[in-house]
KOLMI-669710 format. One record per residue (C-alpha): residue in three letters; x negated, y negated, z. Coordinates in steps of 0.001 Angstrom, whole numbers, plus 500000, padded with zeros to 6 digits. Each point is the difference from the previous one (the first is absolute). Layout:
ALAXYZ;...
//
This chain:
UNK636124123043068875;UNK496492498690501068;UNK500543497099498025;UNK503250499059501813;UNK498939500600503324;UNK497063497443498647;UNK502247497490498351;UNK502387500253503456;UNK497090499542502361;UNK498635496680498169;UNK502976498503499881;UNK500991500806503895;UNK496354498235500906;UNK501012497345497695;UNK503167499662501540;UNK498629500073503434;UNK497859496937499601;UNK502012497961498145;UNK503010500412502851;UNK496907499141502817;UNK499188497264498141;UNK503912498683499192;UNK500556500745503858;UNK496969498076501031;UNK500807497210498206;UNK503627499627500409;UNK498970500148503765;UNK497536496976499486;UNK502705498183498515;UNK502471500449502999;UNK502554502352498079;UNK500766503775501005;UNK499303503365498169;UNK500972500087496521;UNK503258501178498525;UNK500553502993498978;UNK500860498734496192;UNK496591498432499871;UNK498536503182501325;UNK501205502226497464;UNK499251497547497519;UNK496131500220501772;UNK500282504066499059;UNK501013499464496579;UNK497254497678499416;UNK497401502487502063;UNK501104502966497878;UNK499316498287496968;UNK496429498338501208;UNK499160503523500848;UNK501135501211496354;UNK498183496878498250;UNK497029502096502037;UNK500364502812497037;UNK498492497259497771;UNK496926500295501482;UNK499479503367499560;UNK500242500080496621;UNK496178501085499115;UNK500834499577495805;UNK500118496364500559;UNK496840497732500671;UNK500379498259503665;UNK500045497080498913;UNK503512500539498209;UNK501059502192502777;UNK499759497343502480;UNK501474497185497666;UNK503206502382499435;UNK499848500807504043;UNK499880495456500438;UNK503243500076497311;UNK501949502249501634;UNK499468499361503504;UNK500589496221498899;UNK503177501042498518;UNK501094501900503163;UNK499416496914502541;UNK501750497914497687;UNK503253502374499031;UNK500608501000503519;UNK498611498394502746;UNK500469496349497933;UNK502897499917497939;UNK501628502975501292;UNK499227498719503735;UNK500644496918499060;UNK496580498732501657;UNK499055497885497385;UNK502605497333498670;UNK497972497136498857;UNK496941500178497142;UNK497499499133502493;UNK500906502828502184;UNK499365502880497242;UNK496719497866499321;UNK498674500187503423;UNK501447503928499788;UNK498083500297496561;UNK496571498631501605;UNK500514501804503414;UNK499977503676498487;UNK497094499165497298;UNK497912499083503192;UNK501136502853501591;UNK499689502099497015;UNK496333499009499670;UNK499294500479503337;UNK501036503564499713;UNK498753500591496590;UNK496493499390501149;UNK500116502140502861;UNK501459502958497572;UNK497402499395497638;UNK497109500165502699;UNK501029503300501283;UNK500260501188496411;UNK496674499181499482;UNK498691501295502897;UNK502020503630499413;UNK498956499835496090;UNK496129499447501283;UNK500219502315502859;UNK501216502584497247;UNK497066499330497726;UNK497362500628502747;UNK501641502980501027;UNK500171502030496643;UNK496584498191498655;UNK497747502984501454;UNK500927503502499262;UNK497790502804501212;UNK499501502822497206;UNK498258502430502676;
//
């Protein structure tokens, strides 16, 4: 149950900024609030970001294949539904741009993760280094 109530309340944050950001922008470009289509379409894509999240967690593989698998299947996800499924991206160049906008963004947040898993692994050591026996 903990793990649902976890798996629900990453993909409602994910789904929150993702519809701020679609509302922001469709604003900017002079059009109204998003359909409802393209907002359920927005959930089904947030509750599967959220479950791509699971990947992560998997301690019995190394990060570094953890976070390639995370890349392939979040990849997959903005591609399946917000591109073809949305029908965002029609034209080669368009799903190239896509492809090079979430490895930037990817990166971006990939560093940050791996800083504060640094900093919580080091944090860890110092605190269980000393032990007193008395």
């Amino acid at each position: 149950m903990k793990k649902a109530i976890s798996y629900l309340t990453s993909a409602c944050v994910i789904f929150t900024l993702l519809t701020i950001g679609l509302h922001i922008a469709e604003f900017a470009l002079g059009g109204g609030i998003a359909a409802l289509g393209r907002q359920l379409l927005l959930l089904l894509a947030c509750l599967l970001f959220a479950a791509s999240n699971f990947i992560l967690g998997a301690e019995r593989l190394p990060i570094g294949v953890r976070m390639l698998l995370h890349y392939i299947a979040i990849g997959i996800v903005f591609f399946a539904l917000l591109g073809i499924v949305g029908r965002t991206v029609t034209k080669s160049l368009q799903a190239f741009v896509l492809l090079i906008c979430i490895t930037i963004l990817y990166l971006i947040f990939a560093v940050i993760y791996l800083l504060i898993r640094r900093r919580r692994k080091a944090k860890a050591a110092n605190e269980t280094e000393y032990k007193s026996m008395f």
